[in-house]
C-alpha positions, 0 to 999 in steps of 0.5 A: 477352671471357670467358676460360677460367680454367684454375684456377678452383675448380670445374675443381679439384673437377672435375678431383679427383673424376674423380682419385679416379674414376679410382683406384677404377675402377683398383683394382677393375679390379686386384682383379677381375684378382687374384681372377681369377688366385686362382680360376684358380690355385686351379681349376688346383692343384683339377683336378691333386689330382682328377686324381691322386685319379681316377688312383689309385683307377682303379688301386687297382680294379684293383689290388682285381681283382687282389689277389683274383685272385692269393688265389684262385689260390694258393688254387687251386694250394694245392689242387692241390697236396694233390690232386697236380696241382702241385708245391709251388714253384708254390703258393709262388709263388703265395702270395708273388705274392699278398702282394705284390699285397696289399702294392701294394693297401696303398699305392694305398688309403694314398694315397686319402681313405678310412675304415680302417673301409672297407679294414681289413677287406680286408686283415685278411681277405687277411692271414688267407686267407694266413696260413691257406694259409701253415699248410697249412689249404687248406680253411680257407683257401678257405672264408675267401675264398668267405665273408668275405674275398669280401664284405669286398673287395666292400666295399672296392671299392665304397668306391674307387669311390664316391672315384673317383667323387667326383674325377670330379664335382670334375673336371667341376666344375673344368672347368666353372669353367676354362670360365667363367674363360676366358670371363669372361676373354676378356670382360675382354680384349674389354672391357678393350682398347677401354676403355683405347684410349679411356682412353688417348684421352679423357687425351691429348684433354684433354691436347691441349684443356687445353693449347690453352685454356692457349694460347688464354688466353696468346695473348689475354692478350698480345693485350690487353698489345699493345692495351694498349701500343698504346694507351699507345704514341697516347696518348705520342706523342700527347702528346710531338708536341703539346708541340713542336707547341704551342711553335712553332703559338704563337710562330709565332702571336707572330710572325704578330701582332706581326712583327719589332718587337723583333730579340732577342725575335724571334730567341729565338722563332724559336730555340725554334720551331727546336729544337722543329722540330728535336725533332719531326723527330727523333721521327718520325724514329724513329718511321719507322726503328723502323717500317722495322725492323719491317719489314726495310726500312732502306736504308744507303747507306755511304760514308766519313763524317768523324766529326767532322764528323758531329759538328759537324753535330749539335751545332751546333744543340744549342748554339743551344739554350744546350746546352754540349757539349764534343767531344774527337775524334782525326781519324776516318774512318768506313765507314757511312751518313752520314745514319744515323750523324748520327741515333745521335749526336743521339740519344744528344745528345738523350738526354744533353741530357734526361736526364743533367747539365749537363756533356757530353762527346764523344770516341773513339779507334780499337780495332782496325779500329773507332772506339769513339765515347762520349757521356758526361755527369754526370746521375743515370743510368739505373736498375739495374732498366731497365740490361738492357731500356735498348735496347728500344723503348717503355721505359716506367715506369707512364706516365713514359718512361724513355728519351731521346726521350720515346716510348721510341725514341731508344735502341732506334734507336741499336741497330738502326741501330749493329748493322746498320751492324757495330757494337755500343752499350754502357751504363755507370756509374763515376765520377759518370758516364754513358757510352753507347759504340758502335762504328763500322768504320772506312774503311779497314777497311771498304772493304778488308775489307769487314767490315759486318754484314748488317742484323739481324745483332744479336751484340754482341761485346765491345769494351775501351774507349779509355783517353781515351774518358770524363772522368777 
């Protein structure tokens, strides 16, 4: 089955250039906008300037017209006067009216961008006509005006004119260019909205696909472990069920042969293909309880269980074995299934019987309205790295067990059937020695109180253990 590799050395590349793609579309979309913002400011300060320049040289054509008007009435009244048609005031106020107009004249031109060679001679010539009329020399004064002075503001006006003229061409300009801005712009908006709808689209589907390739890849991977496990789960079983299976298919096979010639040998026989019958229950009946388990199916018939008992019951077989097991349990009266109570402690037997020292040990007290039960022997112990998973099922080193129960089961049941029965189970090492705890409610507090945890209920509260519960 081929998988997607989500770090393969082409979807780098891959996946860098469209990186380095992506930055140089981002920064010439940014400089088109800046340069977009430049023109259009540049545009806009360019059309207010036009603006003021059109405005001012309107104004200082008319101020021109007026200027002129206002010499050639004081020129008429200054005439008027040496005719005596009018008073004397009334030519002076002509004359002051006409400097001041000339003086208005002055300051509109100054703020236009003219030659001095286009308006001095204007002014020099309206200087010179009021000077004249300021003299008494009417006469000269009116033929400088009719001549000179005339031509002089033709030209002026013509030159406010032609700059007039000019602001008005740039004025058309700029409001050409605001025009193509603003379509440009409009362009941009129309394009860049649906780019960055799909953009942001194209990103968040990428998203969405590279994290379902990640998943599909996560899901097959723990696909292939499961398979993997399985295979190793038929290949152990199958393995620890033929050991038993072949010692008591062959010494039945002796016996079958050879009947009951010699009663030792005989009883020996059949004591081995006991304890093998006795070790293959015992697995498939782990096998069935895990698998009830799985499934939410463990029925519990609780009554009140003589633990000691119970205990007896387990052990006794174990001591057909050869297995010596020293119990050391106080009067103790459980609320739990009998039948499942035996199965955790020949379990935990089992697993002492394996895996621990020659030296075992049973014993227990009352905490509280529990009895704390401990199977303790002096073997090796478990290893710090597996202390943490040692209730889990399939524990497995490489192809090794690591678990009573050979298949990895033993422990992982004693769990499931103490916590559903409201207890908990513990591991510890001190001393040389190997202790597995758990605890049971008692009868008294279980049929009063009715305090038996749901199945799958799996909180584990602390429990102090009994100063007597271990070898000393």
């Amino acid at each position: 089955m081929t998988r997607w590799a989500p770090s393969s050395k082409s979807d780098n590349g891959i996946h860098v250039s469209r990186q380095v793609l992506g930055a140089i579309v981002g920064a010439l979309v940014a400089l088109i906008v800046a340069a977009l913002l430049h023109v259009n400011a540049y545009a806009v300060t360019r059309f207010m300037d036009d603006s003021t320049l059109y405005a001012d040289g309107e104004a200082a054509l008319v101020s021109t017209q007026l200027s002129l008007r206002t010499l050639s009435q004081a020129v008429l009244l200054a005439e008027d006067v040496v005719l005596g048609v009018a008073d004397t005031s009334t030519a002076d106020d002509a004359l002051g009216e006409a400097d001041r107009v000339l003086d208005s004249l002055r300051n509109r031109v100054a703020n236009l961008d003219l030659d001095a060679d286009s308006y001095e001679p204007a002014f020099t010539q309206a200087d010179s006509v009021i000077a004249a009329l300021e003299r008494g020399d009417v006469t000269g004064a009116g033929s400088l005006l009719a001549t000179e002075t005339l031509d002089a503001y033709e030209s002026l006006r013509d030159s406010i004119a032609s700059s007039r003229d000019t602001s008005l061409g740039h004025l058309s300009n700029a409001e050409g260019l605001a025009r193509r801005l603003g379509t440009i712009a409009g362009f941009l908006v129309a394009l860049l909205a649906p780019a960055v709808a799909i953009l942001v689209y194209w990103r968040i589907a990428r998203r969405q696909l590279s994290n379902a390739h990640v998943q599909i890849d996560a899901r097959l991977h723990a696909e292939k472990r499961v398979v993997q496990a399985k295979d190793e789960f038929i290949a152990n079983i199958s393995h620890e069920l033929r050991t038993p299976l072949t010692s008591i298919y062959g010494f039945s096979e002796i016996l079958v042969d050879q009947g009951l010639i010699d009663p030792d040998e005989a009883h020996t026989l059949i004591s081995v293909i006991n304890g093998e019958s006795a070790e293959l229950n015992r697995m498939v009946e782990d096998l069935l309880t895990s698998a009830r388990a799985e499934a939410g199916t463990i029925a519990y018939n609780y009554t009140e269980t003589d633990l000691a008992k119970e205990t007896a019951t387990v052990v006794k077989p174990l001591e057909r074995l050869g297995v010596a097991i020293n119990v050391d349990l106080p009067p103790l009266h459980l609320w739990s299934d009998q039948l499942r109570t035996r199965q955790v402690l020949r379990n935990l037997l089992s697993n002492a019987q394996k895996w621990g020292g020659h030296d075992i040990r049973v014993s227990g007290d009352k905490v509280g309205d529990l009895a704390a039960i401990v199977v303790a022997d002096n073997g090796p112990g478990v290893p710090e790295d597996v202390v943490s998973r040692l209730f889990t099922r399939f524990i497995h080193e490489g192809d090794s067990p690591l678990t009573a129960g050979s298949i990895g089961l033993g422990l992982a049941v004693v769990k499931i059937l103490v916590t559903d029965m409201g207890g908990t189970i513990t591991y510890n090492r001190s001393d040389g020695w190997s202790r597995f705890m758990f605890t049971l409610p008692l009868a008294s507090a279980g049929m009063e109180s009715s305090r038996i945890a749901p199945p799958g209920d799996g909180a584990e509260a602390p429990v102090a253990v009994p100063a007597d519960t271990g070898p000393a």
